[in-house]
C-alpha positions as protocol buffer text, in pm:
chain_id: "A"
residue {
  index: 1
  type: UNK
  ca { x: -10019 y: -7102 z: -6130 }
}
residue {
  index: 2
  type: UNK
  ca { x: -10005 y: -7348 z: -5828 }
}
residue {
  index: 3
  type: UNK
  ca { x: -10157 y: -7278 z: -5515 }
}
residue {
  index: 4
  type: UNK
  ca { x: -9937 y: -7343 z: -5177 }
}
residue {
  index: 5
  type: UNK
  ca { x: -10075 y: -7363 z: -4840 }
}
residue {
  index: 6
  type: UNK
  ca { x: -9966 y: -7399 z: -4472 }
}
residue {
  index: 7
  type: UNK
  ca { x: -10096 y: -7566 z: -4213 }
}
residue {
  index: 8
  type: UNK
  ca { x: -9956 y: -7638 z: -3889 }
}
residue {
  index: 9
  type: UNK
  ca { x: -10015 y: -7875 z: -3569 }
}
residue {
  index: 10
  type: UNK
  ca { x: -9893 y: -7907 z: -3220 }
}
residue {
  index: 11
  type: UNK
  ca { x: -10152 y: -8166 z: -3136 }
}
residue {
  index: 12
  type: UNK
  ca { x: -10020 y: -8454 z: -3343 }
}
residue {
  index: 13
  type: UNK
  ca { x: -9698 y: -8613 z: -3454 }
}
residue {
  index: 14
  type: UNK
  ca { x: -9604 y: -8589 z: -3800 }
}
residue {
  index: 15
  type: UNK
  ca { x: -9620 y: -8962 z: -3827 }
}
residue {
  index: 16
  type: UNK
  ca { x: -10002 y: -8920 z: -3642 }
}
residue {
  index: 17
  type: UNK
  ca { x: -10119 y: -8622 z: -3902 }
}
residue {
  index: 18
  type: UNK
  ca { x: -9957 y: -8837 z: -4219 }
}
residue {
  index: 19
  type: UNK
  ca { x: -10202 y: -9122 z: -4138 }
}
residue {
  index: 20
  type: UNK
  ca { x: -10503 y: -8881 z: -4056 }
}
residue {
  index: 21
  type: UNK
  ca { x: -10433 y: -8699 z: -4425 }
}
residue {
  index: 22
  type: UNK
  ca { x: -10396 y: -8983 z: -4555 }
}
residue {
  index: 23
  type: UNK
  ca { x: -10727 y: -9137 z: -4433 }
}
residue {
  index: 24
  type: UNK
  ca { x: -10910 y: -8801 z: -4451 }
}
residue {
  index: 25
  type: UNK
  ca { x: -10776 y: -8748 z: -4841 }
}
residue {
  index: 26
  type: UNK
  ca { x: -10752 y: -9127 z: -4921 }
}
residue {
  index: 27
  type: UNK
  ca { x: -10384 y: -9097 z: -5049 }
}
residue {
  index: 28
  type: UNK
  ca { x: -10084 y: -9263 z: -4948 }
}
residue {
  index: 29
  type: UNK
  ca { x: -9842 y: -9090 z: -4795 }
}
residue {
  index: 30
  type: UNK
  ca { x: -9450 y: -9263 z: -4837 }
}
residue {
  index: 31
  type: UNK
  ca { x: -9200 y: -9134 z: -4495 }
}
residue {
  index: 32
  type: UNK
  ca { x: -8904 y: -9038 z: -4700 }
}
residue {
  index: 33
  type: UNK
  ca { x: -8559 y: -8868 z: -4519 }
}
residue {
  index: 34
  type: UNK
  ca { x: -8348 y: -8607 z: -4581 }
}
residue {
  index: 35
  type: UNK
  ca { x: -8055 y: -8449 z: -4456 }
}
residue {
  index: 36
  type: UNK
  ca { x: -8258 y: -8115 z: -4482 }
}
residue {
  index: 37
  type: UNK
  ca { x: -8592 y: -8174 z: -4400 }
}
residue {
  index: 38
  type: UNK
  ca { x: -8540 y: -8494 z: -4134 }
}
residue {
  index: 39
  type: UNK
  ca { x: -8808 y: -8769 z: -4158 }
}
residue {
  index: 40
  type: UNK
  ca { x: -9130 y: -8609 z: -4371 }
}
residue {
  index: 41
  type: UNK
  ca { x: -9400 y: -8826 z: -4544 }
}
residue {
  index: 42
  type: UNK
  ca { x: -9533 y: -8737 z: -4923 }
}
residue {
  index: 43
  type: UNK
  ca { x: -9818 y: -8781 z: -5151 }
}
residue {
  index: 44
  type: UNK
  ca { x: -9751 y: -8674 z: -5546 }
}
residue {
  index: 45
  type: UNK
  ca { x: -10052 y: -8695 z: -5789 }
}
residue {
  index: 46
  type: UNK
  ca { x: -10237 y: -8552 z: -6050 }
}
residue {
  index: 47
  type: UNK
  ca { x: -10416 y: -8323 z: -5785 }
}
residue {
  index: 48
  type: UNK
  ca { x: -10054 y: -8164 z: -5625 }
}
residue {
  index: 49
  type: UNK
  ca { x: -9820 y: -8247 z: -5314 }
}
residue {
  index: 50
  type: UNK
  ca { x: -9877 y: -8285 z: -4969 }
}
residue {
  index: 51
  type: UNK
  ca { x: -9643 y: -8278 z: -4686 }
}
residue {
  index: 52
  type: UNK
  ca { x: -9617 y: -8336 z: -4322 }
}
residue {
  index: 53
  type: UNK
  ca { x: -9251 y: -8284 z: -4227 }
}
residue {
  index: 54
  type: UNK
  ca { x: -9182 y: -8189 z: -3820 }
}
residue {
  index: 55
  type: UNK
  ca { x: -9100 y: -7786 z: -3804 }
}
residue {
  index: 56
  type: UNK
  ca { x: -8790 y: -7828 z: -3668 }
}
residue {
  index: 57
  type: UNK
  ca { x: -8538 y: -7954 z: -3922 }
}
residue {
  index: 58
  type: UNK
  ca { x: -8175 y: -8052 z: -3923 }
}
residue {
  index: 59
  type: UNK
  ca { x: -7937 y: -7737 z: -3877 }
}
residue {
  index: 60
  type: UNK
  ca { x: -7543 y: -7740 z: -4043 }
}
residue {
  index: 61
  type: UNK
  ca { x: -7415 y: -7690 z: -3689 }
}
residue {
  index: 62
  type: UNK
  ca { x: -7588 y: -7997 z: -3519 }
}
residue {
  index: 63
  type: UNK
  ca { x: -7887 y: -7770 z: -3348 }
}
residue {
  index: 64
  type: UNK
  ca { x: -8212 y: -7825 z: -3497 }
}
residue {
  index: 65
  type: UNK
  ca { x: -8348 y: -7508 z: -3702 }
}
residue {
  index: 66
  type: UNK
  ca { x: -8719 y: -7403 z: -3732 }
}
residue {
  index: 67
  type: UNK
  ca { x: -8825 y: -7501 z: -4079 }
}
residue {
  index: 68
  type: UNK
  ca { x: -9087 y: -7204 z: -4049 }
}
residue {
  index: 69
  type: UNK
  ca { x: -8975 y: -6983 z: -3774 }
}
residue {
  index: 70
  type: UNK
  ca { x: -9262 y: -6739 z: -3802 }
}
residue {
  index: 71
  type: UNK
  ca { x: -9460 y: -7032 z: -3625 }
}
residue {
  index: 72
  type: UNK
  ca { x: -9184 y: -7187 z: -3338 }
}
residue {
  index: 73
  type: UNK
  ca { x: -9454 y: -7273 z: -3153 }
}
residue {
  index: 74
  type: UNK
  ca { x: -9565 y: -7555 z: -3430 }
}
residue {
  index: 75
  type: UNK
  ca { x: -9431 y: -7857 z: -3378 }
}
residue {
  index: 76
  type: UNK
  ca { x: -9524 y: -8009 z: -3709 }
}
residue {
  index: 77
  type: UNK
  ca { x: -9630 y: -7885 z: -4078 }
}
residue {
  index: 78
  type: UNK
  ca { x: -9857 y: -7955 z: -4329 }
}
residue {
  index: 79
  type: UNK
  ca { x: -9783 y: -7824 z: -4664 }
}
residue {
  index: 80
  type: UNK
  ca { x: -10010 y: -7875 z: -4960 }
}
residue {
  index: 81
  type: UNK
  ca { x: -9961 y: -7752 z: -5352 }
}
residue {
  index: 82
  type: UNK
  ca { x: -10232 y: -7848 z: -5572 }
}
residue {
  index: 83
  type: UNK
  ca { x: -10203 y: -7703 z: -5914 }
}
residue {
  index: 84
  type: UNK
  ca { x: -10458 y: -7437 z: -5865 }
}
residue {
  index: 85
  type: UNK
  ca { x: -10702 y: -7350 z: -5557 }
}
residue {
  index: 86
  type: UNK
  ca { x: -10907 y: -7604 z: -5432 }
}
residue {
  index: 87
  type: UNK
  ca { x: -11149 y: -7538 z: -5145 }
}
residue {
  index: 88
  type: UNK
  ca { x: -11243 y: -7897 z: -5113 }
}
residue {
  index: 89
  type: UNK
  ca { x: -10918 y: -7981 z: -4989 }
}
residue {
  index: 90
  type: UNK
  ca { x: -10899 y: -7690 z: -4800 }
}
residue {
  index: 91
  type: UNK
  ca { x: -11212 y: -7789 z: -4636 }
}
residue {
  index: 92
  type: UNK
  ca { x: -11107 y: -8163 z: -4568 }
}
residue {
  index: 93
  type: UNK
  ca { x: -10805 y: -8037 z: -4428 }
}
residue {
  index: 94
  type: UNK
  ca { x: -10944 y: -7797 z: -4159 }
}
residue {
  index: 95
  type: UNK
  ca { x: -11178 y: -8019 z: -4066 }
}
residue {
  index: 96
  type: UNK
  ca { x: -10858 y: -8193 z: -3881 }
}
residue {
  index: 97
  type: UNK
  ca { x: -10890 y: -8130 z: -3533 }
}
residue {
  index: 98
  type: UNK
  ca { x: -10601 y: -7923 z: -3392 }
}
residue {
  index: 99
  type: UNK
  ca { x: -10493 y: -7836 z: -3703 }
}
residue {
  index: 100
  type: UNK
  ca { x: -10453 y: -7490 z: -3839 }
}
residue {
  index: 101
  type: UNK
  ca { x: -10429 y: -7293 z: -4118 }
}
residue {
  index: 102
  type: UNK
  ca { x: -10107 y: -7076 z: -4114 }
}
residue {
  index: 103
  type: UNK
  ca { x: -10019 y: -6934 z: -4444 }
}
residue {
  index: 104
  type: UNK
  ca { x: -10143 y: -6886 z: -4805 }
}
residue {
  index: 105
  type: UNK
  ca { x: -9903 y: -6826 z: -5107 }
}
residue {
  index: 106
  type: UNK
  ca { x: -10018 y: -6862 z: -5457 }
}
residue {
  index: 107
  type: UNK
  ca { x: -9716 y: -6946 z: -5655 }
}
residue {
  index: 108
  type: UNK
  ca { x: -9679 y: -6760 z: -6039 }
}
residue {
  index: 109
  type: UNK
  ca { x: -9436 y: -7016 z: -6247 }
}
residue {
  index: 110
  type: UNK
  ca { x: -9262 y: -7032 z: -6589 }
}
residue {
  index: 111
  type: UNK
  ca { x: -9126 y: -7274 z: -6776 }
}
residue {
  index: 112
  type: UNK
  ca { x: -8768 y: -7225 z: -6838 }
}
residue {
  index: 113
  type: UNK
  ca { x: -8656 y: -7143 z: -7226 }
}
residue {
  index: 114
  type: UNK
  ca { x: -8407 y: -7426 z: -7179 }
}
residue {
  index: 115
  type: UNK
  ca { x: -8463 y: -7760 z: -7254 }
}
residue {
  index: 116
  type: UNK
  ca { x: -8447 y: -7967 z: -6914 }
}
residue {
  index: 117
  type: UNK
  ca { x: -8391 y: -7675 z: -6685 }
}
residue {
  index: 118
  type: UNK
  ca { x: -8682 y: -7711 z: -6455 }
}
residue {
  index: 119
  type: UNK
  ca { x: -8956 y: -7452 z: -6389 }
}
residue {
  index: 120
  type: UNK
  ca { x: -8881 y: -7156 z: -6167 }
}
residue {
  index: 121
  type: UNK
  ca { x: -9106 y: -6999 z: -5910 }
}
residue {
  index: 122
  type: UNK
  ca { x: -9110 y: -6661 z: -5945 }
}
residue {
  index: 123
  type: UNK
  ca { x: -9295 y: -6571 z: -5661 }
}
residue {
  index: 124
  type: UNK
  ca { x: -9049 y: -6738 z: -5404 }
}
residue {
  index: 125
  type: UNK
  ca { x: -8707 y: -6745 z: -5638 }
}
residue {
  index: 126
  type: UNK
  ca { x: -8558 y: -6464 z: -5398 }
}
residue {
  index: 127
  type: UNK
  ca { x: -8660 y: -6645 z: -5074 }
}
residue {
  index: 128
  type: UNK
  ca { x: -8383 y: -6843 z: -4923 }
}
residue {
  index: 129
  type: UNK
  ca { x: -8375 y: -7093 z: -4600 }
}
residue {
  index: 130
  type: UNK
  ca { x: -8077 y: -7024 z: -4385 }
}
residue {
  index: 131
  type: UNK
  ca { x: -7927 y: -6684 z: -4529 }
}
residue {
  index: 132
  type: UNK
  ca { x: -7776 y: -6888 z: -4921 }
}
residue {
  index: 133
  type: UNK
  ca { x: -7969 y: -7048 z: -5121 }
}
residue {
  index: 134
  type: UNK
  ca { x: -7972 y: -7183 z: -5535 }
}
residue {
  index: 135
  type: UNK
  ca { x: -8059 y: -6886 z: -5722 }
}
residue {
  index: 136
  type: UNK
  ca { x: -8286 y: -6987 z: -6012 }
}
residue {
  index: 137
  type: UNK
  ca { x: -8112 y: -6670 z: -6277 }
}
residue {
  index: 138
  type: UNK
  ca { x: -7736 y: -6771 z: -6155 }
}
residue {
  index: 139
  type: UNK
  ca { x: -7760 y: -7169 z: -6129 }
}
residue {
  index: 140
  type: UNK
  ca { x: -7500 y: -7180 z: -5803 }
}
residue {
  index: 141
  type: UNK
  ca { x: -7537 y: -7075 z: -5452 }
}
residue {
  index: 142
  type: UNK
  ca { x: -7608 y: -6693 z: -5327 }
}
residue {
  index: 143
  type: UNK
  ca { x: -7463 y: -6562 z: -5025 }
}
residue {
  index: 144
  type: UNK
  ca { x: -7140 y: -6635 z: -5048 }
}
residue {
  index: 145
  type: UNK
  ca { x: -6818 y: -6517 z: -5188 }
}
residue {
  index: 146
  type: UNK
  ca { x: -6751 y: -6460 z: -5595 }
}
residue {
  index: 147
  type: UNK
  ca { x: -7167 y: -6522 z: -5592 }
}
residue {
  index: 148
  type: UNK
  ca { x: -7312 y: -6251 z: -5753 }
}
């Protein structure tokens, strides 16, 4: 089981809350891009990952879309998954002024019977960004036509 938390700031930019996680945890966060996410910054360890992407991300039709539009009022995200709950973290996290705690999801995963097929997260595997999405059981895009 990992453990997958939200937090969320409009008081700070993401390049502002990367260095203050990074002091705060003592980690080193790398800025990385994507055509998905935009600019975000990540820390991978032994202890999980951390996050701090903007919420608004870079939409197919040239508008931006809200990365987590329960929350458009967030300007930027935090999102941690340690490998099980730690309230330490939690702790050093909220003690980041204007930033808040939005969401808690503990993930349930198994390892796939196939040799190199990665795990699958069978809390979230019928959760989907943008309407299509891979599905983990069918290996190929849902949504659209001949997709099952």
């Amino acid at each position: 089981m990992t453990d997958h938390h939200t937090y969320g700031t409009s008081a700070h930019s993401a390049n502002a809350l990367a260095r203050l996680v990074a002091d705060r945890l003592g980690l080193l966060l790398t800025e990385r891009e994507s055509d998905y996410r935009g600019v975000y910054y990540r820390a991978d360890g032994p202890d999980g990952r951390i996050e701090v992407q903007p919420n608004l991300a870079p939409g197919d039709d040239g508008e931006d879309d809200l990365y987590d539009p329960v929350h458009p009022a967030i300007r930027v995200l935090l999102l941690t998954t340690p490998p099980a709950p730690d309230a330490a973290l939690q702790a050093r996290l909220g003690s980041i002024e204007g930033l808040a705690h939005l969401n808690h999801e503990p993930w349930r995963t198994a390892r796939s019977p196939v040799a190199g097929v990665a795990e699958v997260d069978l809390a979230r595997s019928t959760r989907v960004r943008g309407g299509g999405g891979i599905s983990p059981c069918q290996g190929r895009r849902s949504g659209g036509r001949g997709s099952g």
